[in-house]
N, C-alpha and C positions, 0 to 999 in steps of 0.2 A: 504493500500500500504506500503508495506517494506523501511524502512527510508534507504537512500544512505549513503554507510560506508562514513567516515569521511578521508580513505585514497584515496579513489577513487573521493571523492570530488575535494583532496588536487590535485591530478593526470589530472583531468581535467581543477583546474584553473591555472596548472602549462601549459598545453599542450596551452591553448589559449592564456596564457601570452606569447610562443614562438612566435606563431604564427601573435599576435597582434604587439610584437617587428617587426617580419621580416615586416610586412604592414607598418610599422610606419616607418623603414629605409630608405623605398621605395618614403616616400610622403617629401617633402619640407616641414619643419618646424617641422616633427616627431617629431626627437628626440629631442627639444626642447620642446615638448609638452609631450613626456614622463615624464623626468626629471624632468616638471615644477609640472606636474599634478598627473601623477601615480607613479612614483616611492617613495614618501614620504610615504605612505600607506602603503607599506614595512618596511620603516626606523621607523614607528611609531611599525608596529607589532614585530620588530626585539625589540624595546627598551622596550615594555611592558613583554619579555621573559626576556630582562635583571635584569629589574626592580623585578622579582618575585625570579630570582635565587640566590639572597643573603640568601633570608628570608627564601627559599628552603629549602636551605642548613642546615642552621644552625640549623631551628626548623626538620629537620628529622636524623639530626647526633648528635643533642644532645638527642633529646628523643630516636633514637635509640641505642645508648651506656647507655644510663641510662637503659635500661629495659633489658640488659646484662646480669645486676645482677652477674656478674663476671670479674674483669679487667683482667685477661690469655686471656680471646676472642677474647679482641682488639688487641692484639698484632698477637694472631693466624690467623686474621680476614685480618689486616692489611700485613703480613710477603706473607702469601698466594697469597696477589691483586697483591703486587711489582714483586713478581717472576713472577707470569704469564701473568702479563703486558709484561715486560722483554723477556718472551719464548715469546708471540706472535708479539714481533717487533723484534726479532732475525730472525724466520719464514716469516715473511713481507721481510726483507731485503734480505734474501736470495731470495728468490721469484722476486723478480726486478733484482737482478741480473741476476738471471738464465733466465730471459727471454730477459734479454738488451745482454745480451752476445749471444743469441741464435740467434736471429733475426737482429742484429746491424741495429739499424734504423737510425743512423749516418754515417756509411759508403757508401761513393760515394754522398754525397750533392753535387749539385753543388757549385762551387765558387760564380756565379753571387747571388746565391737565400742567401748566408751565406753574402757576402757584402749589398747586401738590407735589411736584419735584423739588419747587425751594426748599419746602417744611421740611420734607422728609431727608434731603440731600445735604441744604447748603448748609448745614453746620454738621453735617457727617466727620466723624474724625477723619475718614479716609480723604475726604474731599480738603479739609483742614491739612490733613499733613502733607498732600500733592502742593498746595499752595506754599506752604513751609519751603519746602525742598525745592520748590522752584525759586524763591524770594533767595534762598542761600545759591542757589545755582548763578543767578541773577548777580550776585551782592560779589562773584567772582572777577578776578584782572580778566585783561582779553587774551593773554598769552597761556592764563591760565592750564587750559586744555594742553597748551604744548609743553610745561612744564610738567605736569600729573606724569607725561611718557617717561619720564627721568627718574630712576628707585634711587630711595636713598638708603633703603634698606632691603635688598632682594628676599629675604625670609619675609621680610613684613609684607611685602608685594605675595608671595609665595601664601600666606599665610589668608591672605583679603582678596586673592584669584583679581591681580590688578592685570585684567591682560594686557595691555598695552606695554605696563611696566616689564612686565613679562616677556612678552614679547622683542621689546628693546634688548634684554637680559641676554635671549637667549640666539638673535643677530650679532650682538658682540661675542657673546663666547664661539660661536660660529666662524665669524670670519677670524678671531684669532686663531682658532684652529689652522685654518689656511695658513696662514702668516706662521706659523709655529715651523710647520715643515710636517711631509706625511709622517714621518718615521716617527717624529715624539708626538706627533697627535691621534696615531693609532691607538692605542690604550683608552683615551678616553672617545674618542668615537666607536670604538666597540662595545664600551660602556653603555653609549647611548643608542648607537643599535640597539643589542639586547632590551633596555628598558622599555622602547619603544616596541616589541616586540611583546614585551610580558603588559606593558599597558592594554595592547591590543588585545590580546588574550582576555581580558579584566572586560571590555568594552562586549567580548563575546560571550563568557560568563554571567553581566549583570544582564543582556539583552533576554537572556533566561525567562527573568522574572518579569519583563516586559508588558505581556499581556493581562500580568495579574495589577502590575501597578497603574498602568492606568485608569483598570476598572475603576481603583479606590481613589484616582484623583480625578474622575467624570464624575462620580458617585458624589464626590465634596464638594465638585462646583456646583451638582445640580441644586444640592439643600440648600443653597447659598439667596437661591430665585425665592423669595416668598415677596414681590408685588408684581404677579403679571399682568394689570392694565395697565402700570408703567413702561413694561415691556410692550406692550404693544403698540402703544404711542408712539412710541420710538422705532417699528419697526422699517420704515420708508428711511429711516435715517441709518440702521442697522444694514439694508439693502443697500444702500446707497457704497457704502463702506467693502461689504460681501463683494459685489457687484464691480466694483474697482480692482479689490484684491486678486476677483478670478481674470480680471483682463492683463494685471501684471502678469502673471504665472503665463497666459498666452503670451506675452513680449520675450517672458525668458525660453518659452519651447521654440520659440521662431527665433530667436539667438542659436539656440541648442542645435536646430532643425540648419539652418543658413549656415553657420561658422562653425562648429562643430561636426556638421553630417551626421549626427547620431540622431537616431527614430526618438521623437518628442517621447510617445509613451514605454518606448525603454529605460529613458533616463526616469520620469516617473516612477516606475515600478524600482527601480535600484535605489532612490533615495526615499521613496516612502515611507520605510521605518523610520526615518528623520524628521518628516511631515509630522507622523501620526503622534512622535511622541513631542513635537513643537507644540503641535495641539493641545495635548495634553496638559504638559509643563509652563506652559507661557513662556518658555524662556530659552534664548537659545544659547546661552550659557552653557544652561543645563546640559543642552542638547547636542553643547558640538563633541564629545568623544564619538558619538554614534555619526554625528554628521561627516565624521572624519574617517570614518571605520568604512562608512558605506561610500564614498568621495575615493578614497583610496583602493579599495579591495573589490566593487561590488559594478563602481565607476571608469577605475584603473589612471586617477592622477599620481604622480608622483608627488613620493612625500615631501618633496621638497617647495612643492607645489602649494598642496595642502597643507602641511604647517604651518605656511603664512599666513597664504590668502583669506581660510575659513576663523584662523584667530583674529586675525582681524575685522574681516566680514563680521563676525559676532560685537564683534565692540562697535566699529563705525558704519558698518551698512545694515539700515534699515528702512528699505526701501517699503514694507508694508506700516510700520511709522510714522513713513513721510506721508504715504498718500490719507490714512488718517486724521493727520493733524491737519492737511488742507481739507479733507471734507469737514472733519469735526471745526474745525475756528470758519467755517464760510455759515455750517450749519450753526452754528451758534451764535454769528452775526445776522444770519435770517430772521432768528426765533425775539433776541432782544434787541440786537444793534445793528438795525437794519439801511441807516444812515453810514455805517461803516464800510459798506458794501461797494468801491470803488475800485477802477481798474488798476490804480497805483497800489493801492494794498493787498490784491491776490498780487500782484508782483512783489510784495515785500516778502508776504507769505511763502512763494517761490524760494525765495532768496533764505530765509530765515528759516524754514525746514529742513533746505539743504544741510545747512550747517551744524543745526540742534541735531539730526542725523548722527554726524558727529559723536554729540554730547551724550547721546543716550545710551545707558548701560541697558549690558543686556540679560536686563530681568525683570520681572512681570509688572504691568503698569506705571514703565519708565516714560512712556511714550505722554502721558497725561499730563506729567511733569513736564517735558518738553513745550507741549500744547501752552500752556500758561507761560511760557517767552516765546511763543508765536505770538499769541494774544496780543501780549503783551509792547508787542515788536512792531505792532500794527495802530497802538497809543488807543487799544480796549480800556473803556472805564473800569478802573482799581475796584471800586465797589459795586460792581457786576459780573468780577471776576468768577465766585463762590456761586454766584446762580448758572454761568455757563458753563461752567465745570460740572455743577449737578445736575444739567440737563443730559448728560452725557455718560454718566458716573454709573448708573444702574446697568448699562450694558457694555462697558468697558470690560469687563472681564472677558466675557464670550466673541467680542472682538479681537483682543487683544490676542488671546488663541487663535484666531486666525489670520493676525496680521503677523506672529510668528513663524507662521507656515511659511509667509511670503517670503519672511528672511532668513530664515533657511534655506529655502529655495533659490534665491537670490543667489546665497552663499555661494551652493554651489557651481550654481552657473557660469559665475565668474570664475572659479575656481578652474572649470573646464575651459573657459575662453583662454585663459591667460597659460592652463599648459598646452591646450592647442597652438599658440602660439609661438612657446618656447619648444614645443617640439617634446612634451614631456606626458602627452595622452597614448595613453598602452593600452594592450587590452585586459580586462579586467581578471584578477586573479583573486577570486573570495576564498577567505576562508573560515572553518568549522572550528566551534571551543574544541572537538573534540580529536581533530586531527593526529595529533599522538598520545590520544586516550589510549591505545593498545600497547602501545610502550613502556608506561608506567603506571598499568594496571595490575 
């Protein structure tokens, strides 16, 4: 009997984790018993991806710059990722425009349904501490962001998963290797081989538990829903968002499809497991050992490739983010500030999503945060910040799951372009946890 792929496994404990939430909301003492019982089962498997992505990192970006064998590449390699990072969240943001402007899912709200969102939202802690964290974001130098790339303490970078810092860390120990000479830098690049080999292993071992964990983290978003006329309200604004998202992911298969030559739904089905569980996790943090595992092995990038591109992609490209925070700030100037609504400020919004792009850390409802210095950037009234935030705030989760998806996908996209480019796309070579199971069994 033919084993069950590992995406369709993920799809099925995803579909009855919905479904066991919506039972579970329905009985007295559910979702107390979700929270207590199922939902940690998630937060274990979410923290065993964390735990693996440091080691990732560093063991497949420094063996893959050391096997360069030329420092011109990194710089060719690296100059490549930024721009087209860059072009496909310019592409993103245009795209949210064009469909929040086309469709206006904000025009004609009623009053009663926007006053039961303030009540219930605008002094939400959640919606409070987005506001917080944007004010400190805000209250930053402008060099700042290029500073943060510089550890001053690599354990402590090591320790707070700073990838950028991280990533700088592990470009330097890289090209010194070069500069060292083969012969004394063999030792520690076989060092790093190997680690990267047993991380990988670890990435194929936790993927195990994969289908059980995301039951129990669909199961804990679903208890989460208790006012669905506010979701529904919202749901033209919801669609508007969904709607954009699926048209990115067609921009990146006609990348895939045009610059790559590979069959759109090939490359789907290979990175899927990365999709289903961006879905899940909201986070593509969380999600790049698997994002890396499936990119390299499943895809056939070289790691050298891949250890840049996608730890980076994870930090600065978020191309489902972007398109987002231009539907969410036009839809939000529909609904209150509808005098705001000028051709210069979707061009600031352009301009300023790009950027926050950038800014946003990749982990769940970073994107929010951002939003509030788009707003902001566009000279939004300060004390209508907290009501257009909660207009928004009730379904940010279940977007935000799928504006993960996009940046993942994203990821890897570029990931392919750029070793298409360099000439470092092979054909793919997966592998099994178990492949010398029979060895030391």
């Amino acid at each position: 009997m033919k084993k069950l792929a590992l995406h369709w496994k993920i799809i099925i404990g995803m579909v009855l984790g919905i479904i066991f939430g919506f039972i579970m909301n329905t009985i007295n003492g559910g979702k107390g018993f979700v929270t207590d019982w199922i939902a940690p089962f998630g937060t274990i498997f979410i923290n065993l991806l964390k735990l693996i992505a440091v080691p990732l990192i560093l063991a497949s970006l420094i063996k893959g710059i050391s096997d360069l064998k030329d420092i011109s590449k990194i710089k060719s390699m690296g100059l490549r990722t930024i721009l087209i990072y860059l072009g496909t969240t310019l592409v993103a943001v245009i795209i949210g425009l064009g469909i929040v402007n086309l469709v206006k899912p904000g025009k004609g709200m009623p009053q009663d349904t926007i006053e039961k969102i303030k009540i219930k939202y605008a002094n939400d802690i959640g919606v409070t501490d987005k506001l917080a964290k944007a004010a400190a974001q805000k209250d930053t130098g402008p060099l700042q962001a290029l500073v943060d790339i510089f550890p001053s303490n690599i354990f402590k970078a090591f320790a707070e998963a700073s990838m950028l810092q991280i990533i700088f860390f592990s470009i330097l120990v890289g090209i010194c290797l070069l500069l060292i000479g083969k012969k004394k830098a063999k030792p520690l690049v076989k060092f790093f081989d190997s680690l990267n080999e047993v991380v990988m292993k670890m990435v194929d071992l936790i993927m195990l538990f994969a289908p059980y964990a995301v039951f129990a983290l669909l199961a804990n978003v679903i208890i989460a829903f208790d006012d669905t006329e506010i979701l529904v309200k919202l749901l033209l604004y919801a669609f508007c968002v969904v709607g954009g998202l699926i048209l990115l992911i067609g921009f990146y298969l006609m990348l895939v499809t045009v610059y790559t030559k590979k069959s759109p739904m090939w490359f789907l089905k290979q990175i899927s497991p990365a999709q289903l569980l961006a879905f899940s996790t909201s986070s593509s943090a969380a999600t790049l050992p698997v994002t890396m595992e499936r990119v390299e092995e499943h895809i056939g990038v070289d790691k050298e490739v891949s250890g840049f591109v996608l730890p980076v992609g994870a930090t600065v490209n978020m191309d489902g983010t972007s398109l987002y925070q231009g539907i969410a700030a036009v839809f939000i100037m529909q609904v209150i500030w509808p005098e705001g609504l000028t051709f210069t400020n979707q061009l600031v919004i352009i301009f300023t999503a790009v950027l926050a792009s950038i800014g946003s850390a990749a982990v769940p409802s970073a994107g929010i945060v951002m939003l509030v210095i788009v707003l902001e950037s566009i000279g939004f009234p300060a004390e209508l910040l907290p009501i257009g935030i909660a207009l928004i705030f009730a379904v940010d989760r279940p977007l935000d799951m799928c504006r993960t998806v996009v940046n993942v996908t994203g990821d890897a996209t570029v990931s392919m372009i750029v070793a298409k480019s360099l000439g470092k796309l092979h054909d793919p070579q997966p592998k099994e946890w178990d492949d010398h199971y029979d060895e030391v069994k």
